[in-house]
C-alpha positions in Angstrom: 13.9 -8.4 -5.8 11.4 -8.5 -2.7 8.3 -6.0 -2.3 7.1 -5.8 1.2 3.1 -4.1 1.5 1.6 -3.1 4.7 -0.7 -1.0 6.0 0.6 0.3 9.0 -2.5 1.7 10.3 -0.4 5.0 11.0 1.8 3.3 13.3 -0.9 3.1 16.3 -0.9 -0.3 16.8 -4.3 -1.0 16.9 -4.6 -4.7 17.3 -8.1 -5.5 19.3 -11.4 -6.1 17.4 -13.5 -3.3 19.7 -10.3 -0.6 20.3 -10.8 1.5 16.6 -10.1 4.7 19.1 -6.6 3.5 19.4 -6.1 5.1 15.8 -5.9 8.5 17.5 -3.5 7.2 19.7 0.4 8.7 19.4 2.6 6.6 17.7 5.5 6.2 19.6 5.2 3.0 21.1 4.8 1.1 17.8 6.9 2.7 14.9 10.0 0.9 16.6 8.2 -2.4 15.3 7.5 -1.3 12.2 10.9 -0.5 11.5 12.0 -3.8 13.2 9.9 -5.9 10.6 11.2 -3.6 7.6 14.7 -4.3 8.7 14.0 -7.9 9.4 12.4 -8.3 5.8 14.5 -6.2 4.0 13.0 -5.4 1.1 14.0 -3.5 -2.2 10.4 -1.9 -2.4 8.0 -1.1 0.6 4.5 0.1 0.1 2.9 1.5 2.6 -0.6 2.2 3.5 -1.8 4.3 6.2 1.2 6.7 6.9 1.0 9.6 9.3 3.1 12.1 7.5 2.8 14.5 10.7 0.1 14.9 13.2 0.5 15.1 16.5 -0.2 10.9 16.6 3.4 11.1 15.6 4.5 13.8 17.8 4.7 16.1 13.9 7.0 13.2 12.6 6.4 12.1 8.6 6.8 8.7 9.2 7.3 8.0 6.1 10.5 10.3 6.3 11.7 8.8 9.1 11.6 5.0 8.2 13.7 6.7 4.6 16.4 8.5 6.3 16.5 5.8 9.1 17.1 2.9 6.8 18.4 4.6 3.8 15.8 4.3 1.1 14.4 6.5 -1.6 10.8 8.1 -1.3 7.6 8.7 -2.7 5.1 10.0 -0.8 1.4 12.1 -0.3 -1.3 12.7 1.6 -4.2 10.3 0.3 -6.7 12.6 -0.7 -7.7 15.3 -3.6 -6.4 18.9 -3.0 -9.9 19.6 -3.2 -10.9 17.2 -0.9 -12.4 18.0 2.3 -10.0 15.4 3.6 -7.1 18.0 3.0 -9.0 20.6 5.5 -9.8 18.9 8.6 -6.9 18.5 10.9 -5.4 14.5 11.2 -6.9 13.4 7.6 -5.1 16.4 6.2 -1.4 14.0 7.2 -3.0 10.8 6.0 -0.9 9.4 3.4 0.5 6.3 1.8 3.9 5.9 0.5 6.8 3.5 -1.9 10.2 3.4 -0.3 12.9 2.2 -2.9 16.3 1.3 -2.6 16.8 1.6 -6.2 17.1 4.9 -8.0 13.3 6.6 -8.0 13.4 7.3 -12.0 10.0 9.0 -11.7 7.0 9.3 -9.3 3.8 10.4 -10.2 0.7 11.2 -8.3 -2.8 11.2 -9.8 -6.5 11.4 -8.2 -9.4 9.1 -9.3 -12.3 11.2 -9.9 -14.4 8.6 -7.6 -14.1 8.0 -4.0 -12.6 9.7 -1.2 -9.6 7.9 -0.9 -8.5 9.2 -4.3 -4.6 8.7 -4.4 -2.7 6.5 -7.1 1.2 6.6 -6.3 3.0 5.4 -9.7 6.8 5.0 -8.8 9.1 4.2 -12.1 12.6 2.4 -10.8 15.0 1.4 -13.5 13.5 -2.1 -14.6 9.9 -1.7 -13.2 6.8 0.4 -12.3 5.1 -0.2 -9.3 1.4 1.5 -9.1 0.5 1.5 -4.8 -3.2 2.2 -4.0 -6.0 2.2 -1.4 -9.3 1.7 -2.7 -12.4 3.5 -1.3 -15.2 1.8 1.0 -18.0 2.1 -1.3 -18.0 -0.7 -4.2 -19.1 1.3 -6.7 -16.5 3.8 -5.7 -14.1 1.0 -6.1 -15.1 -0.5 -9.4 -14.7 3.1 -10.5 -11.8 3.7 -9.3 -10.1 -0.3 -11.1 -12.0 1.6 -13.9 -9.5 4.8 -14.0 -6.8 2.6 -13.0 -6.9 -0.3 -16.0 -7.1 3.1 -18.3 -3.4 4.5 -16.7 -1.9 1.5 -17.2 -2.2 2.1 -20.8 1.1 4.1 -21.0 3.1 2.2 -18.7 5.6 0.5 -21.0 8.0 -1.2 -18.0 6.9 -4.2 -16.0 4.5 -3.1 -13.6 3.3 -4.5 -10.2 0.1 -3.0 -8.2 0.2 -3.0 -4.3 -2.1 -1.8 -1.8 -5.5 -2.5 0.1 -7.8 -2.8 -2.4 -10.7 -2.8 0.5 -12.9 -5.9 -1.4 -14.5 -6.2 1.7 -17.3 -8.8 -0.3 -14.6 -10.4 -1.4 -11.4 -11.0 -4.0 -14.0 -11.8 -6.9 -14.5 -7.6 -7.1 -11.3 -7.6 -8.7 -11.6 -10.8 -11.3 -12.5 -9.1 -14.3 -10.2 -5.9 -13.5 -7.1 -8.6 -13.4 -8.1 -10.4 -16.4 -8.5 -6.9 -18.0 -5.2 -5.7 -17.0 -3.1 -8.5 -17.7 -2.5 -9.0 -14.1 -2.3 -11.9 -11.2 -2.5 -11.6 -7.8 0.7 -12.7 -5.7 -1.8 -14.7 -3.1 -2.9 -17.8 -5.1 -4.7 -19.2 -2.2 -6.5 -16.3 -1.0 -5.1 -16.2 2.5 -7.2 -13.6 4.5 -5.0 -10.5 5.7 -7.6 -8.8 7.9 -8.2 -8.2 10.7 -4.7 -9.6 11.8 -5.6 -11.1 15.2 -8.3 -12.9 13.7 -8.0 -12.7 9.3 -11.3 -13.7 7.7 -11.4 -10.7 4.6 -8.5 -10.8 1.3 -8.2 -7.0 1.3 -4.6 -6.6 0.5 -2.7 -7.5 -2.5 -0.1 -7.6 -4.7 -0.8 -7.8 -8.5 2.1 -8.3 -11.5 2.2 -8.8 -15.2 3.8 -11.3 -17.3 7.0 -9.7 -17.7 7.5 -10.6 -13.4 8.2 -13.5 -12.1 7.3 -14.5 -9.1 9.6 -16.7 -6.6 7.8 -16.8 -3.1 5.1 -14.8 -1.5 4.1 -14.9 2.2 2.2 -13.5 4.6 4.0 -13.0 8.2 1.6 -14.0 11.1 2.8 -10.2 12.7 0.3 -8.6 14.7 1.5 -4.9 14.6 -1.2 -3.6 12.6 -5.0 -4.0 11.8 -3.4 -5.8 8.7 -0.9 -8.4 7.7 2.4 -7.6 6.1 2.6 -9.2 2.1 6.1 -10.3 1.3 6.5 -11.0 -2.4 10.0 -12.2 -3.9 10.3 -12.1 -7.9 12.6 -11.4 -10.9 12.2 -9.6 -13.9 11.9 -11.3 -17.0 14.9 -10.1 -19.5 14.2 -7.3 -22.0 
């Protein structure tokens, strides 16, 4: 099976250090690529970070939607923050989402909030063999070693194999996430701890793709592609038999 992450930086392209205003920016010069590199990769599972699911940066398109119907996949999707949130009320947030495309049969998808951060979404997507958990982690460190907290503690009652993908934002680096892996029974895909961000220039590990013992893995790699802020992950693996 192969398991493509990206975050997609809501399809705007933005690929220059200074240019952050480009994320307002309307999506319709950039999703084309975006689908491109899905099709090119083609994967079995595709998280995705940083999803418009309709503002007018995507001319009131889900993108999400669109990139399913387009290239026939199965979907999971919400917006990225609480329904309490103020997130949910201000116009542009309130379509920020992230999202697990599946080719397979979605068995079950689940959607819980961590009671820390403002990023608050877990997206738990339940395919025949596997369960893949897609996050992004909040800003603040403390939020975030919260939020690994909640998350070691839902991964209790997942009884498939299970695989965690998202930005995990360790912006003082992949250490933040040692003792949560060890914890959880878990290793991260990139070994080597090849920098995914900024893509024009990586210096910062702040995506990954995490498994258990019951995967395993065949090839990982990380596409020089600049059509994000990040670096695609590609991650190729088998399940262990039952």
């Amino acid at each position: 099976m192969r398991l493509l992450l990206h975050n997609i930086q809501y399809g705007t392209g933005r690929l220059k250090r200074f240019s952050w205003l480009t994320t307002l920016h309307h999506t319709t010069n950039h999703m084309h690529k975006i689908m491109r590199l899905v099709k090119a990769v083609n994967p079995d599972i595709v998280a995705l970070i940083e999803v418009d699911s309709g503002s007018y940066r995507s001319r009131k398109e889900n993108q999400a939607e669109y990139l399913a119907k387009k290239l026939n996949y199965n979907l999971a999707h919400r917006v990225k923050y609480s329904k309490t949130s103020v997130g949910r009320k201000i116009p542009v947030l309130n379509k920020q989402s992230n999202a697990v495309l599946a080719k397979q049969e979605i068995c079950k998808q689940r959607f819980y909030d961590f009671t820390s951060g403002f990023k608050s979404l877990v997206i738990e997507v339940e395919l025949p063999e596997l369960t893949i958990f897609v996050v992004h982690l909040s800003l603040g460190m403390q939020s975030r070693h919260r939020q690994l907290e909640e998350l070691h503690r839902l991964f209790e009652t997942c009884k498939k194999p299970k695989i965690l993908a998202g930005d995990f934002n360790t912006l003082s680096g992949e250490w933040e996430i040692g003792t949560f892996l060890k914890a959880a029974g878990l290793q991260s895909c990139n070994q080597q701890h090849i920098a995914t961000f900024p893509a024009w220039a990586p210096q910062r590990e702040l995506d990954f793709i995490c498994y258990d013992e019951r995967i395993i893995p065949k090839r990982f790699r990380i596409p020089k592609i600049s059509i994000s802020d990040h670096l695609p992950l590609i991650f190729d693996f088998e399940i262990k038999p039952q």
